[in-house]
VOZA-824107 format. One record per residue (C-alpha): residue number from 1; residue in three letters; z, x, y. Coordinates in nm, 4 decimals. Each point is the difference from the previous one (the first is absolute). Example, Ala and Ser with C-alpha at 12.3 -4.5 7.8 and 13.67 -1.06 7.14 Angstrom:
2
@nr:1; rest:ala; Z:0.7800; X:1.2300; Y:-0.4500
@nr:2; rest:ser; Z:-0.0660; X:0.1370; Y:0.3440
This chain:
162
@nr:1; rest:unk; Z:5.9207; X:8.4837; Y:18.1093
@nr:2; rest:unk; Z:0.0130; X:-0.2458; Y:-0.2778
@nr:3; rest:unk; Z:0.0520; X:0.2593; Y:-0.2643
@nr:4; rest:unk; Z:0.3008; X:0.1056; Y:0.2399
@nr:5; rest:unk; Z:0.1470; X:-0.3425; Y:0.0247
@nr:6; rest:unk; Z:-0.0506; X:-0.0515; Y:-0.3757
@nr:7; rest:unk; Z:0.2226; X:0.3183; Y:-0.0957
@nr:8; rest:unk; Z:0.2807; X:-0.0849; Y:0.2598
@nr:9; rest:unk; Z:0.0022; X:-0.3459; Y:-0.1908
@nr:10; rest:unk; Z:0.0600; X:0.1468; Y:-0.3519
@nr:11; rest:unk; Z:0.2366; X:0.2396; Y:0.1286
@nr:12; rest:unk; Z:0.2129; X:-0.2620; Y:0.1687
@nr:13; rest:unk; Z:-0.0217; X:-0.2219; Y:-0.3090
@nr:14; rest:unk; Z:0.1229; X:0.3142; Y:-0.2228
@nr:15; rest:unk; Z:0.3011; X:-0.0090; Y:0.2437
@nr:16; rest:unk; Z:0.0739; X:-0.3488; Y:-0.0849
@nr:17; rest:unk; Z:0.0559; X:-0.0024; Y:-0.3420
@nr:18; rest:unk; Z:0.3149; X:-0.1392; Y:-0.0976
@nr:19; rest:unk; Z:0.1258; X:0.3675; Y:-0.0788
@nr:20; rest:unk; Z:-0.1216; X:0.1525; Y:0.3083
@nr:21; rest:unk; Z:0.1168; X:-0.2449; Y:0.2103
@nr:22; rest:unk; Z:0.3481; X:0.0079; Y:-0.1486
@nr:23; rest:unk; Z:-0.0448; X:0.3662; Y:0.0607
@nr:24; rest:unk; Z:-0.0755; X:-0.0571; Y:0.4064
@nr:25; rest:unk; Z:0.3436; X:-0.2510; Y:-0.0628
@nr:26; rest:unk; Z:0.1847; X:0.3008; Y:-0.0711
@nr:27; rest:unk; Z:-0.1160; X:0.2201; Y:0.1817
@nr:28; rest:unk; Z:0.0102; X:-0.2073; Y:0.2946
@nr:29; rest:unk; Z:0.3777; X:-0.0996; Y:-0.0468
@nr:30; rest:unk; Z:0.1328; X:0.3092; Y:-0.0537
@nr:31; rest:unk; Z:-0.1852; X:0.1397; Y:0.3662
@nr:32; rest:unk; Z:0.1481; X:-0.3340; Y:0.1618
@nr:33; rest:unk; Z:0.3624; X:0.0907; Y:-0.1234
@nr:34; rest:unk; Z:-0.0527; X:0.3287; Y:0.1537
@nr:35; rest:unk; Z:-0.0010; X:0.1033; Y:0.3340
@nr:36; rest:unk; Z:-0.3897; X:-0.0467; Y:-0.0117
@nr:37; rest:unk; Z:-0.1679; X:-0.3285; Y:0.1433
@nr:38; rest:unk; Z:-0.0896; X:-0.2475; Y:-0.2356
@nr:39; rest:unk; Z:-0.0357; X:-0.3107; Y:-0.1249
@nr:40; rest:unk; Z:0.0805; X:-0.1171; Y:-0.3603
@nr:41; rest:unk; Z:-0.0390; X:-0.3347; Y:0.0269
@nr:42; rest:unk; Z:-0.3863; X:-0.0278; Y:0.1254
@nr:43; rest:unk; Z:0.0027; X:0.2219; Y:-0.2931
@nr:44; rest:unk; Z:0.1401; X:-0.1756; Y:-0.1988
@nr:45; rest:unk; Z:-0.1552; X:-0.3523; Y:0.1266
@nr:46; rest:unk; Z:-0.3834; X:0.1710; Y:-0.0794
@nr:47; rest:unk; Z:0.1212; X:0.0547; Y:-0.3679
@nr:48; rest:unk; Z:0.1502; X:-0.3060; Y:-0.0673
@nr:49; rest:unk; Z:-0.2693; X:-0.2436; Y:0.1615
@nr:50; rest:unk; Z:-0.2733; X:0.2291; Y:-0.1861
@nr:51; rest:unk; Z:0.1897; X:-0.0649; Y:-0.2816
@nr:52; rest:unk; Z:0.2789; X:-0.2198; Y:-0.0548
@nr:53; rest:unk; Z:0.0698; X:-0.0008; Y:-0.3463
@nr:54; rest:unk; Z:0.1789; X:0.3381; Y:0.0553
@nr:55; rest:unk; Z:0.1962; X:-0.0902; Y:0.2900
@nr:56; rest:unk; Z:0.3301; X:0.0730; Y:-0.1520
@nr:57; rest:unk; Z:-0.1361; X:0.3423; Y:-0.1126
@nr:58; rest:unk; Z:-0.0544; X:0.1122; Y:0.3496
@nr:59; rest:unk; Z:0.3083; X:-0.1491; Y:0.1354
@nr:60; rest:unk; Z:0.2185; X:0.2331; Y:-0.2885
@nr:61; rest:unk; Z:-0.3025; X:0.2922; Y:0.1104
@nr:62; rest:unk; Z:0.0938; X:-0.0594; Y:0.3571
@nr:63; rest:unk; Z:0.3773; X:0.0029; Y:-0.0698
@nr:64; rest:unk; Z:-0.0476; X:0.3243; Y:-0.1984
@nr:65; rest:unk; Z:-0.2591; X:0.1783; Y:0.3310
@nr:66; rest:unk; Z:0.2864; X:-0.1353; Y:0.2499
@nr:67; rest:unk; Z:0.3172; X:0.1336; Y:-0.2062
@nr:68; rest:unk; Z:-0.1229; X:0.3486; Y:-0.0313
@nr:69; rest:unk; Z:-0.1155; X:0.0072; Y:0.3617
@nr:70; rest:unk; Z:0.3113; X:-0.1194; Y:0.1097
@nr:71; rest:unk; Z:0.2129; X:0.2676; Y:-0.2210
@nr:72; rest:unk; Z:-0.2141; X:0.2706; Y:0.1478
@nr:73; rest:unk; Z:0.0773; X:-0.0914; Y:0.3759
@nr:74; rest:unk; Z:0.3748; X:-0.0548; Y:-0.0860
@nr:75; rest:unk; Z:0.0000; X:0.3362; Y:-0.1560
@nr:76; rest:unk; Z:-0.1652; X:0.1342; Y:0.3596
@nr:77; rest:unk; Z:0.2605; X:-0.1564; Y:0.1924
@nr:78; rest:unk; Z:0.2213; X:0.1817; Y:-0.2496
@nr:79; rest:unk; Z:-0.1962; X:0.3325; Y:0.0159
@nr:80; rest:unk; Z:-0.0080; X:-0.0217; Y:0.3663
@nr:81; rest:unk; Z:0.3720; X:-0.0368; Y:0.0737
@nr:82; rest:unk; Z:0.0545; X:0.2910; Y:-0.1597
@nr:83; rest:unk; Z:-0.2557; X:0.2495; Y:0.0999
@nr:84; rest:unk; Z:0.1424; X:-0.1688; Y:0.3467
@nr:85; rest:unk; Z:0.2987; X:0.1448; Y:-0.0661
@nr:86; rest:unk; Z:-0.0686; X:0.3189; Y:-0.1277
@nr:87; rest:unk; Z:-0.2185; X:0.0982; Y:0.2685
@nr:88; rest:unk; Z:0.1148; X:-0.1574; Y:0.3056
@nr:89; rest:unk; Z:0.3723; X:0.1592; Y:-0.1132
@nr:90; rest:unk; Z:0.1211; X:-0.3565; Y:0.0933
@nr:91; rest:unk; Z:0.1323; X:-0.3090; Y:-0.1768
@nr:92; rest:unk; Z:-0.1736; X:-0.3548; Y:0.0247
@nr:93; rest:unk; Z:0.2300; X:-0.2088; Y:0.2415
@nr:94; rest:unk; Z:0.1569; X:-0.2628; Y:-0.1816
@nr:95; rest:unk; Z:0.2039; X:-0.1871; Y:0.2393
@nr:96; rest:unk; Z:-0.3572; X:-0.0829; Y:0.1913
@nr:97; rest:unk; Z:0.0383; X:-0.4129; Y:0.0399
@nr:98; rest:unk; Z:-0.3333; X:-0.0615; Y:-0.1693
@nr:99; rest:unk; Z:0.0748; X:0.2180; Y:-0.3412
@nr:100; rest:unk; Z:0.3738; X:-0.1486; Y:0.0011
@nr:101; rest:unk; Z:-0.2206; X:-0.3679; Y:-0.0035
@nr:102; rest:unk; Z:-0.1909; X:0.1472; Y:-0.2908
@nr:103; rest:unk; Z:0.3005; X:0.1114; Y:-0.2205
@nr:104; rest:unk; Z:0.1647; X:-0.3215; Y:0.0474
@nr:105; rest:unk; Z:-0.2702; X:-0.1754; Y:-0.1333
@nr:106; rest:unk; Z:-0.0665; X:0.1937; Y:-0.2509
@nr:107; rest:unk; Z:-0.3175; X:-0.0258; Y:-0.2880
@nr:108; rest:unk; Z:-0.0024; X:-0.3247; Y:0.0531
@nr:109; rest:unk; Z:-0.1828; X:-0.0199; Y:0.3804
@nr:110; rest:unk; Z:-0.3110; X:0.2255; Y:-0.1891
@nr:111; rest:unk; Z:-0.1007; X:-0.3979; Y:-0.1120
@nr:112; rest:unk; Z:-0.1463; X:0.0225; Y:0.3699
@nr:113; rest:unk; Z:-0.2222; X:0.3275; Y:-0.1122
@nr:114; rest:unk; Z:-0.2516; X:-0.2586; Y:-0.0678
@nr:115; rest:unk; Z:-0.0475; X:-0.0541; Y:0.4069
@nr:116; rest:unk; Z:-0.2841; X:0.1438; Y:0.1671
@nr:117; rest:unk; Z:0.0527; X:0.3274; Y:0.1678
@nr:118; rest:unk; Z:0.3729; X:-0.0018; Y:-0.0122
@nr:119; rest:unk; Z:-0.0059; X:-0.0058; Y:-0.3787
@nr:120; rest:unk; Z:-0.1145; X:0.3789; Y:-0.0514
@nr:121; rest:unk; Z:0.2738; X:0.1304; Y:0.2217
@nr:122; rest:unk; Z:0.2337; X:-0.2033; Y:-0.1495
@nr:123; rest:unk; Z:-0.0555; X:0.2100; Y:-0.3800
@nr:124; rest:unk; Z:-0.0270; X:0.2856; Y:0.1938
@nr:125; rest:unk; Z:0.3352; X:-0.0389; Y:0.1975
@nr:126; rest:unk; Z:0.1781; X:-0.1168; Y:-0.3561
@nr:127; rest:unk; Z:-0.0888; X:0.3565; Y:-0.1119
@nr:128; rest:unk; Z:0.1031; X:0.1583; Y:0.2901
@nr:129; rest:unk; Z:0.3320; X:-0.1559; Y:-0.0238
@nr:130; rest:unk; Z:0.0343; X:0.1238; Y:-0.3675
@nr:131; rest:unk; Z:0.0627; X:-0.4270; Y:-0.1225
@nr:132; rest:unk; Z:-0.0022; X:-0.0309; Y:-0.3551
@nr:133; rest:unk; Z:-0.3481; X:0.0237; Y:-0.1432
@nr:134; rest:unk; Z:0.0060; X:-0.2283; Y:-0.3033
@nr:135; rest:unk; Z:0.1504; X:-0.2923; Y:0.2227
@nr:136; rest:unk; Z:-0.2070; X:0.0705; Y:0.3188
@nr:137; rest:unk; Z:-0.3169; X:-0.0123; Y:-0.2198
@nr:138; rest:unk; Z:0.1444; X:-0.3306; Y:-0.1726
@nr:139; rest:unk; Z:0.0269; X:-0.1618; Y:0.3425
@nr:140; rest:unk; Z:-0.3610; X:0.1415; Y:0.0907
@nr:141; rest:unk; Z:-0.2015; X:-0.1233; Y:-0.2887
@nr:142; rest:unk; Z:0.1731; X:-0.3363; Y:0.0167
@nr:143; rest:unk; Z:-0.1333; X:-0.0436; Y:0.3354
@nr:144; rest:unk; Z:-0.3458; X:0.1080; Y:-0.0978
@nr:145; rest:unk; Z:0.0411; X:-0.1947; Y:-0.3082
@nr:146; rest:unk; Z:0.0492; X:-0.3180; Y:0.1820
@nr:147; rest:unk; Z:-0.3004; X:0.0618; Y:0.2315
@nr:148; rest:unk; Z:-0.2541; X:0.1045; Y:-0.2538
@nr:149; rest:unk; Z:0.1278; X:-0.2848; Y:-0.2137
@nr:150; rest:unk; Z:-0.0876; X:-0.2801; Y:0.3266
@nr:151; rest:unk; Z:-0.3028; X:0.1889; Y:0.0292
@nr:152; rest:unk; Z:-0.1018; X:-0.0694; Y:-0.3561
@nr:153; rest:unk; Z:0.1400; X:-0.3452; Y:-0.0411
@nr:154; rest:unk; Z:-0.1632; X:-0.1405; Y:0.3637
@nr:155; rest:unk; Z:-0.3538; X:0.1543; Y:-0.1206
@nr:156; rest:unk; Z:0.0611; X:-0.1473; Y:-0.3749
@nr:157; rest:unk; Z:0.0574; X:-0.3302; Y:0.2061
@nr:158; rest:unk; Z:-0.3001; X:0.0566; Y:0.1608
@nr:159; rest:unk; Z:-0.2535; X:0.0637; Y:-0.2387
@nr:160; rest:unk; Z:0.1682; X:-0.3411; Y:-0.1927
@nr:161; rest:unk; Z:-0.1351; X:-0.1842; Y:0.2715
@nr:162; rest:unk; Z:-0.3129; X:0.1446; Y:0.0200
């Protein structure tokens, strides 16, 4: 049993090493952007209290894991509408309240992707209404930015005081 407990113990160590753990960053934003559950920032909090001298690494890591994620689920909204279309012989409703509230809006309400549980169909319903990739995904990773950037600066505030 002790032998047991003793190889579970390296191999957990092995997984925190600075570049596995920015790894497991990565990974784990770019699942979390997705459709997939998730969560980045315990991720993200393990790494940088484990070690904080590369805090600011894993924030630009976790930036990098979320963009990509969120690209691929706006390009399923995308992919969706159409093979929606082609198959079902019909076209998407446009004049549906909620998806008129969405196009008046614009890229700019996809600062609220960062929300729990609304935030994933949010991407997802930006590529289904065809918005503009380059600006939705501006308006995305600003509101990730912003989150992953309190995240960082509250536990860089922390470990000052401790």
């Amino acid at each position: 049993m002790v032998e047991w407990l003793q190889a579970a113990s390296v191999w957990m160590q092995g997984w925190l090493s600075p570049q596995a753990g920015l790894l497991g960053v990565f990974v784990s934003a770019l699942l979390s952007a997705t459709v997939l559950p998730g969560s980045t920032e315990l991720v993200l909090t393990a790494k940088i209290v484990a070690f904080p001298a590369s805090a600011w690494v894993a924030l630009g890591v976790a930036l990098l894991g979320s963009g990509i994620g969120c690209a691929l689920n706006f390009g399923m909204g995308r992919a969706a509408r159409g093979g929606w279309e082609r198959f079902q012989h019909v076209k998407v409703d446009e004049q549906h309240s909620r998806v008129r509230q969405l196009r008046r809006w614009g890229p700019p309400v996809l600062v609220l992707s960062v929300l729990p549980l609304v935030g994933d169909a949010l991407v997802l319903a930006a590529g289904w209404l065809r918005m503009p990739f380059w600006q939705s995904l501006f308006w995305i990773m600003l509101g990730k930015g912003l989150r992953y950037l309190l995240l960082v600066l509250g536990l860089k505030g922390l470990h000052a005081f401790g």
